[in-house]
N, C-alpha and C positions, 0 to 999 in steps of 0.2 A: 504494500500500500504506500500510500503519496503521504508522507509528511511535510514537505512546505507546501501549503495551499496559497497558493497566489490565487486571486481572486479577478474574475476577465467575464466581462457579459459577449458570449461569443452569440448568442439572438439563437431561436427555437433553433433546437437539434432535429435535423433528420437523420435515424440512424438505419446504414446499410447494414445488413448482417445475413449471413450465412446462415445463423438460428431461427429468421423470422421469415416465416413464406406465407404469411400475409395477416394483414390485419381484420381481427373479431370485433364483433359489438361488446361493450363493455357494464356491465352493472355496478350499482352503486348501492348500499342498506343504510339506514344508520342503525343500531344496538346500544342496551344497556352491557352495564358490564356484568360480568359473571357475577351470581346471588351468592355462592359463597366468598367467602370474606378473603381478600389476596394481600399481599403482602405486600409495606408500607412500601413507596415509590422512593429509591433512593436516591437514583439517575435519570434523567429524560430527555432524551436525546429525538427529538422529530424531525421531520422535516415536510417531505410531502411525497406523491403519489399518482401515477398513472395507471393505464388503460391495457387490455390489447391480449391478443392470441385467435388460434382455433380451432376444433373439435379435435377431442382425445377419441383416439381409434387403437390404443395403444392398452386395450386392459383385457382384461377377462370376463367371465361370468360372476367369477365372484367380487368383482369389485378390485382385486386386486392388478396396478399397473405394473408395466415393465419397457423400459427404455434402456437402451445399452445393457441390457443384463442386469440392469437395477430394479429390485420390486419396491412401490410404494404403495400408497394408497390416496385419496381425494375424499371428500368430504361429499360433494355433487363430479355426478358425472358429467367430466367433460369441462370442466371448470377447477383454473387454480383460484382459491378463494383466499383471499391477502384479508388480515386486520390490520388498519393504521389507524393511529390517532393523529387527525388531519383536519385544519392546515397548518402545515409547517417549512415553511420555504427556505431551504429550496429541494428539501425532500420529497415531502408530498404536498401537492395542490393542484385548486382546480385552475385550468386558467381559462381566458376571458369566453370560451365557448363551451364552457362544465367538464373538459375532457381532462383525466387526470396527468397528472406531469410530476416531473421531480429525478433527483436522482436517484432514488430507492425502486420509485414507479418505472423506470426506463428500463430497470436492471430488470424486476420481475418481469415486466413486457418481454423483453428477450428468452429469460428464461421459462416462460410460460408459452412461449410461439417454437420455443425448440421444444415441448412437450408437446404442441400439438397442441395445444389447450384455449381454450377464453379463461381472458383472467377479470374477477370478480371482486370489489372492492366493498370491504365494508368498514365504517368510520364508527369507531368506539372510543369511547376514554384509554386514555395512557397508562391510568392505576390497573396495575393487575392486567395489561394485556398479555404479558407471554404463557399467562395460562390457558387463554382461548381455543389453544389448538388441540391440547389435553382436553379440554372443555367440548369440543366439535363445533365449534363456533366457525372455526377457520382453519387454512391448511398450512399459513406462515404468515406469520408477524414481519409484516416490514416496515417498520417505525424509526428508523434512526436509533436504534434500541443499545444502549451499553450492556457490552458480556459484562455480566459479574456473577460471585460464587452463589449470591441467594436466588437468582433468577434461575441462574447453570443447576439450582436443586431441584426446581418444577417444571424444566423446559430442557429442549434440546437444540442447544443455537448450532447453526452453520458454522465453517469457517469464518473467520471475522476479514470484511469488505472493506472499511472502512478507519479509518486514526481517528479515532475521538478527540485532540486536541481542543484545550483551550483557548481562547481570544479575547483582549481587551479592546472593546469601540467607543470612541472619543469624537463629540464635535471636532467636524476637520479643522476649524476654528481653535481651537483647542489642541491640534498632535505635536505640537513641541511642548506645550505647558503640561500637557498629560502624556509624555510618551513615555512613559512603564508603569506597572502598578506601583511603585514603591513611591512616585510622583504624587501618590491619590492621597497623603496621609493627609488629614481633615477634611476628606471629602465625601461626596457620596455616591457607595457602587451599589447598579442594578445588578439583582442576581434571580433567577426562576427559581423557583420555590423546589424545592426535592429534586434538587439537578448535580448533576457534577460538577457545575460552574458554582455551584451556591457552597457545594462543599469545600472545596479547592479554595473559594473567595474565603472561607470562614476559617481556612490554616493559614494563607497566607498574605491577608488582609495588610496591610501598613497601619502603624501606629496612627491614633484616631479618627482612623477609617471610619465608615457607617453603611452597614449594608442595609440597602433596601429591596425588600422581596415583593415577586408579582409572580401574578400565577402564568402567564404566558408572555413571551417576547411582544408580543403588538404593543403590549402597555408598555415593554421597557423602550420601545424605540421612541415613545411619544413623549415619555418621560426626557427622554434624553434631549431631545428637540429642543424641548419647553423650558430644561432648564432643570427640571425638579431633583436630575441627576446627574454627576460629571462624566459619569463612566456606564458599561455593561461590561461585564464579564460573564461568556455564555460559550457555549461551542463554537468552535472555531468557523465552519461550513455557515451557521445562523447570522453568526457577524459578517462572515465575507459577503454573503447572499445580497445583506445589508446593502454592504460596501458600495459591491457594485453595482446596484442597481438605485442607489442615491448618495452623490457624490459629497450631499453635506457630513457623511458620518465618513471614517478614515481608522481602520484596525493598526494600533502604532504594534502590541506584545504580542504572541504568543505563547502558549507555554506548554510542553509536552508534556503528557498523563502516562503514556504508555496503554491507555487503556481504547478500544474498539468497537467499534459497531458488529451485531451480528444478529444474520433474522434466523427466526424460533419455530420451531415448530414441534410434535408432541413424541413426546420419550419412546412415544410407541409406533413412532413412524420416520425409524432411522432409515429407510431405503427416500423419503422425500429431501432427509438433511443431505444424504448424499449426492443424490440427482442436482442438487443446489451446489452441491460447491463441484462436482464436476462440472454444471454451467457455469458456474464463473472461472473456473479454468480454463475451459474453452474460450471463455468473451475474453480475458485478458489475453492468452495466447495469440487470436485473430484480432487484436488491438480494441474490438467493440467496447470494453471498459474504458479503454482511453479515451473512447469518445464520446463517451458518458460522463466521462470526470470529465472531460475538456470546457464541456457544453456550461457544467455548472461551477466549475473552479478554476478556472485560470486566470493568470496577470490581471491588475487593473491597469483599465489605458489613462495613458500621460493625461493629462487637466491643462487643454489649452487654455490661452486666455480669448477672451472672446471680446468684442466692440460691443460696447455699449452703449444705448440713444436716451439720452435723460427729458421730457418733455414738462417743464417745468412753468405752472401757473403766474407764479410770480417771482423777484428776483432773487439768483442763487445765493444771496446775502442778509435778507429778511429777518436774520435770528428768529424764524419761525417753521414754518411748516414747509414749503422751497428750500431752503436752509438744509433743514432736514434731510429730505429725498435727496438734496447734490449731495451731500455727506454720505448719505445711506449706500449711492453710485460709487463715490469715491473709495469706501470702504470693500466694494465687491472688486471693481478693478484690479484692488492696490491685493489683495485675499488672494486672489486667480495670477498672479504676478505679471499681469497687465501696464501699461504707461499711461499715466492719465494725459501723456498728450497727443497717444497715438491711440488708446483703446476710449475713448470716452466723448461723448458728444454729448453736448447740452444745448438747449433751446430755451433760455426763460420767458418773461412777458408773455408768454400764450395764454391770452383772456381778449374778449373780443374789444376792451378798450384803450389796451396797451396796445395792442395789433389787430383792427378790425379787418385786414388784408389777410389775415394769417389760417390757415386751419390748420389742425389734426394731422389730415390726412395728406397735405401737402409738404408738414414737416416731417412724418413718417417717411414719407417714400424719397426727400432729401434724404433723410439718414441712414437707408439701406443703399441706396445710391454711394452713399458714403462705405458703406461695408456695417454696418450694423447688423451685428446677428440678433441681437433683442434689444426692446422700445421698451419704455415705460411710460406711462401715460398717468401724470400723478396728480389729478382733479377731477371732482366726480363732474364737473363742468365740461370735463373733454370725453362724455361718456360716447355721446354720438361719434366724435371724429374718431375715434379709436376704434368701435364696431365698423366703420368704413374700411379705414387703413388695412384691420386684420382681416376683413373680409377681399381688400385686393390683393394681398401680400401671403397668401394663407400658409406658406412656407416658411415665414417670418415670428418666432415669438414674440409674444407681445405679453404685458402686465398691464391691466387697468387695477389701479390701484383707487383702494375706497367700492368701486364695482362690484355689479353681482351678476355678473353674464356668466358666470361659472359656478352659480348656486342654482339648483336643480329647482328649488321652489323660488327662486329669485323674479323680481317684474319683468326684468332683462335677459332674462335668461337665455343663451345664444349657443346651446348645445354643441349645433353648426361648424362653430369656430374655436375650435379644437387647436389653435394656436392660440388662442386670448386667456390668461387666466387673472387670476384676482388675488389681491395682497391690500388685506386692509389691519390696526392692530386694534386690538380690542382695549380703545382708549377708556372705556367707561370704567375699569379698575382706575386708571389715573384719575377719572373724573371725580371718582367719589374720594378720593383722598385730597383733592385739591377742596372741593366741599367742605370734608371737613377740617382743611386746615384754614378755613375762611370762617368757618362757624367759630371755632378753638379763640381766634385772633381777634372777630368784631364784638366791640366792646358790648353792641343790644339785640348784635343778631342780623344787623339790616345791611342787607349786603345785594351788591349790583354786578349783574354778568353782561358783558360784551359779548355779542350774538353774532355770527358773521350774516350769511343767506338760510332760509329757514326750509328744510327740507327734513326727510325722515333721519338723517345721519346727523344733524345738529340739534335737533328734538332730544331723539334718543342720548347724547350726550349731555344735555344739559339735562336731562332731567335725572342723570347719572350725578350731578352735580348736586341737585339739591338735594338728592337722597342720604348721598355724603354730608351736606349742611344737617340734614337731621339729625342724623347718627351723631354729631358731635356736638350738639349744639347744648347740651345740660339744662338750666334751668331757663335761658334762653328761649325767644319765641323769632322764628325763623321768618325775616321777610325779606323774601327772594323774587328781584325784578331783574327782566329779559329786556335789552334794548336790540332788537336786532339794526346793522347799519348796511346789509341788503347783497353784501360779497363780501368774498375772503379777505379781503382787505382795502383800502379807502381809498378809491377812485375818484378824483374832483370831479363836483355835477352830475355822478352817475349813485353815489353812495351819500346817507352821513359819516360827519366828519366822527373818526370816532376817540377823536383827542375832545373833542366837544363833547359826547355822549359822557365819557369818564368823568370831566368835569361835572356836567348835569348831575353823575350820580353824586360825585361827592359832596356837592352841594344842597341834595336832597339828604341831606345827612346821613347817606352809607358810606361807611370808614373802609372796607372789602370794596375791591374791584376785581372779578374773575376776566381774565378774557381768553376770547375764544377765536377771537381774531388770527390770521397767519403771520402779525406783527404787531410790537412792541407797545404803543402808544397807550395802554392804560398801565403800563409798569413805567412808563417816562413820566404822566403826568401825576402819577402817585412821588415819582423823588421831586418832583418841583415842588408839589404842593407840599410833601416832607420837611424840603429844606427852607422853607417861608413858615417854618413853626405849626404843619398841622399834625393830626394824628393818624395819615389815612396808609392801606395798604392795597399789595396788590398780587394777583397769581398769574402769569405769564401763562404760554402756550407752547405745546407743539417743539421747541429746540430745545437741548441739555444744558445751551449757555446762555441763554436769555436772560437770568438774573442778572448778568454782567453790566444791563446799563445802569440800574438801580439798584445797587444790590443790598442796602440797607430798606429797603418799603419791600422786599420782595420774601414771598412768605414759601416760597420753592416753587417749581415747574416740572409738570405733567409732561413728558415729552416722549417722543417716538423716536423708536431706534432701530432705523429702516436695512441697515448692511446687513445682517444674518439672513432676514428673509430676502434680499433684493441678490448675494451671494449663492443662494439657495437655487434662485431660479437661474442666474446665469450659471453656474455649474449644471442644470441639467439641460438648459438650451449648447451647453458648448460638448454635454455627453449625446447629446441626442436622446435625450430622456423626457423631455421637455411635454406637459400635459396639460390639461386647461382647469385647474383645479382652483377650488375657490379657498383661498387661506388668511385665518380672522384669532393668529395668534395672539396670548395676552402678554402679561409678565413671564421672566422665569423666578419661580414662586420662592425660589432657593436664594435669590439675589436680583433683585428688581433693574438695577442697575448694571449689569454685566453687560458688557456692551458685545459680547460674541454671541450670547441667545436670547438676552430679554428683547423684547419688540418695544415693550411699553417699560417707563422707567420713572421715578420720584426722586428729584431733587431736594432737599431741606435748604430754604434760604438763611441768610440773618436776619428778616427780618421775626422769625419762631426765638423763643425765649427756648430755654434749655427744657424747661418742664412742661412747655407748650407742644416742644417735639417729642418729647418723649412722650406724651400724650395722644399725640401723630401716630407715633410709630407703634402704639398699642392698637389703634383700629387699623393702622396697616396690616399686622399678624391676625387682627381680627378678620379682614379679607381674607386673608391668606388661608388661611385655614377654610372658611365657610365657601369663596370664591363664588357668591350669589351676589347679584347684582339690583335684582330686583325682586323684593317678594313682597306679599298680598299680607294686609289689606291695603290696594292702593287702587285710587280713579284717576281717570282725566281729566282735564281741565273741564268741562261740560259736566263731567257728573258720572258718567259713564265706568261700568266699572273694566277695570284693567285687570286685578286679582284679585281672589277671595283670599280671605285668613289662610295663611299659613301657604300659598302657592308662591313656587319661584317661578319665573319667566323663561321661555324659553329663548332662544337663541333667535329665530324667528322673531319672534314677539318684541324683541331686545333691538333686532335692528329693525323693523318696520314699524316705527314711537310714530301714531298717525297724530298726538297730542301733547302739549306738554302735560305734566301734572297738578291735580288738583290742588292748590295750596301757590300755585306760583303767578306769578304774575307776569305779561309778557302774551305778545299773539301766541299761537300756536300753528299760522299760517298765514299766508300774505297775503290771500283777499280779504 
């Protein structure tokens, strides 16, 4: 067997072979597990699972077969019938037309088509499968299954196929800061629960480490994304699977076990374990193993850099939300070891008052022209021109960022365009912390938010905001007014002015100013009025240095931290992996602020007192933990109800806010 597993997405295998003279229809069951009681799961090794054979002509009257002078037996005539616990990629799974696939499924395929046989799939739990076959349930366990001595006591495995080695996966962001275990010490690794990785992670953990356990690998890759962990350490084949086929995650360790995969089948049917490993002697012999292993384990390809097109609303300097997205660009570029003066193209001013000559669809197809392998399109303003662009270009990735042409129940939803996908972050965690650090600071409660344009993505946020005001407001009575000034930011004779509106609030005797604005002007008119002796403050938007121009009135900033996901999608536009998915990441819950996987991030200004923040950062952990955003009893502004007692909101519900909330004040719509 292959001990360095290089990891290489070589695209569906066809395999020729000399064992297979033609392809069967294939069945699928699902089952409980066996009613007597099996033994604890100490190792789990899966993956996934294929199809394929046909009819055994090869037996007797009694049931009993014989091939090459081998006797076995079958379960159903004419049928090898496989137990796996599936899905587990890249062993066994279904893929996108239900047919089974994997490395484990490829091998049985062959050795089930040199038996002559249809092979017969059935999907049971993990616990206690290798007694199934002892059980009649099935003819061989092919699970990605570890030989070991308690299983070797109620089964009878094959020759062992496979190196069980282990593997450590790291944010690619992360493979020099985590490149060994010994790196991880106060950090936190993902382990599968009754695994040989969990074992292995539990001897040879680094000084205070913390492992965290989940019952199957899907959770630990989401975890790892999000942030909630630094590392996995799981089998080797599960992480490379990973690897390569998303190019955000990056296997730096391995670590040999010694220990092997091998399929099972029943003590009382040695003429089947046989027939099994003289077909894999056979397939390795005529190389068909190699091209089994090839299809699922080899090299990963080099990580060009790719040309990037930035389509940016307003200017790349805004210390707001522009701002933002050029850095977010800047940060994927500079990741992928790209030049930002050969790989990067920027377009700002696209609003139709800065540039009413200007579209979408004519700056797109300038920047492919230029060599752009992928757009971004970063205003939900540019929704139209970017559904054009990616419908001429359809070879072109493309990001509508804030969008939802890539949510299946979305308004926009654009199936279709299969190169357009969506990056928006789920600022309403920052919402409510900015809330309540407005409630915390104003002296009666009365506090005033800057509204850009009012649409269901600016609703839904502010009313993340005053919910945040509740939560911290203590004996305080919350009054919370909306001025909207009509766009993202203050166009003369097309908006109000929104250094005007801040003033009005402070005037009206709110000492809080929120803004929501893409730039600065209620955190500037807060230090003027500061420094002429008043009492008033303010929360900035959208950039991580925004407090910079005031930073004594400024009470911190909510901001977005667009590079991990904006790196994410150019590494799979430069893999050719590139898909139209719609992604609505939050915080990483583990560190709000990590600029390599949080999306959404919380600043603490000067202008929080020490016990003020620490006040803060008790309903931050309070987030953190519950990560509800909205729950019942709560109405609309009308009256209307939104949630009953005790319901959270779903995600849906969360971005499509048709109202602000009952309690605030402010339109809820511009007619």
């Amino acid at each position: 067997m292959k001990k360095n597993l290089k990891l290489k997405f070589f695209g569906p295998l066809l395999i020729v072979s000399l064992f297979i003279f033609a392809l069967a229809c294939e069945e699928e069951s699902v089952m409980d597990a066996p009613s007597s009681e099996a033994p604890a799961t100490t190792m789990k090794d899966k993956e996934e699972d294929h199809d394929h054979s046909e009819d055994d002509d090869h037996h007797h009257e009694d049931g009993e077969h014989h091939d090459d002078d081998i006797a076995y037996s079958l379960i159903s005539d004419g049928e090898l019938t496989v137990c796996t616990d599936a899905p587990y990629e890249p062993f066994e799974f279904q893929d996108e037309d239900g047919t089974w696939t994997g490395f484990d499924m490829d091998i049985m395929r062959i050795l089930a088509g040199n038996m002559d046989v249809e092979l017969t799939v059935k999907v049971v739990p993990f616990d206690g499968i290798w007694l199934l076959p002892a059980a009649g349930e099935c003819d061989v366990v092919a699970s990605a299954m570890t030989i070991t001595e308690e299983r070797a006591a109620s089964t009878l495995f094959t020759d062992p196929y496979f190196d069980a080695d282990q593997s450590l996966l790291v944010r690619t962001t992360d493979a020099e800061k985590y490149s060994t275990l010994a790196s991880l010490s106060d950090s936190r690794i993902a382990v599968q629960t009754g695994t040989t990785g969990e074992m292995y992670a539990e001897e040879n953990k680094p000084s205070g480490a913390t492992l965290v356990s989940f019952d199957e690998p899907a959770a630990m890759f989401l975890a790892l994304q999000s942030g909630e962990v630094d590392a996995i350490l799981q089998d080797l084949p599960v992480n490379g699977d990973r690897q390569k086929n998303n190019p955000f995650f990056t296997m730096t360790e391995t670590f040999p076990t010694g220990e092997s995969y091998g399929f099972a089948v029943s003590p009382d049917n040695p003429g089947l374990a046989k027939m099994i490993n003289t077909g894999l002697e056979k397939m390795m012999m005529a190389g068909a193993y190699d091209e089994v292993y090839a299809a699922y384990f080899g090299g990963v390809p080099e990580l060009k850099p790719i040309k990037i097109g930035m389509i940016l609303v307003g200017p790349r300097n805004d210390k707001g939300w522009s701002q933002a997205h050029f850095e977010g660009g800047e940060y994927a570029v500079e990741k992928m070891g790209g030049s930002l003066d050969d790989d990067y193209i920027v377009v700002d001013f696209v609003n139709p008052a800065d540039s009413p000559d200007l579209t979408v669809p004519d700056v797109v197809s300038d920047m492919i022209d230029q060599g752009a392998g992928i757009i971004f399109a970063t205003s939900d303003d540019m929704g139209d021109g970017i559904i054009e662009a990616a419908a001429m270009h359809p070879d072109v990735p493309m990001v509508f960022a804030s969008g939802d042409t890539a949510l299946e129940t979305g308004e926009r939803y654009k199936p279709e365009l299969t190169n357009l996908a969506n990056i928006m972050g789920k600022m309403e965690y920052g919402q409510l912390v900015a809330g309540c650090a407005a409630a915390i600071k104003s002296k009666d409660g009365k506090i005033g938010f800057l509204g850009p344009l009012i649409n269901a993505e600016t609703r839904r946020l502010t009313n993340a905001t005053y919910i945040g005001a509740l939560a911290c407001a203590g004996d305080k009575t919350i009054d919370f007014k909306v001025t909207w000034i009509g766009f993202w930011f203050h166009i003369p004779g097309f908006t109000l002015d929104p250094t005007q509106v801040t003033n009005d609030f402070f005037d009206e005797g709110r000492d809080v100013v929120i803004s929501h604005i893409d730039t600065t002007e209620a955190l500037v008119v807060a230090g003027q009025r500061a420094a002429n002796g008043e009492t008033v403050w303010a929360v900035p938007y959208d950039y991580e240095g925004a407090c910079e121009q005031a930073p004594d009135v400024c009470l911190g900033v909510n901001y977005y931290n667009w590079g991990p996901s904006y790196l994410l999608a150019a590494m799979h536009a430069s893999n050719g992996t590139f898909e139209n998915t719609f992604n609505w990441p939050g915080p990483n819950w583990s560190d709000w602020n990590d600029h390599d996987s949080s999306m959404i991030g919380w600043l603490s200004g000067p202008g929080l007192t020490s016990s003020e923040n620490a006040q803060l950062m008790e309903y931050i952990d309070e987030v953190t933990e519950s990560k509800i955003i909205f729950e019942g009893p709560l109405n609309y502004q009308d009256g209307t109800p939104f949630l009953a007692e005790g319901e959270v909101a779903t995600d849906s519900q969360i971005w499509y806010a048709p109202q602000l909330l009952e309690g605030m004040i402010g339109d809820s719509s511009a007619d």
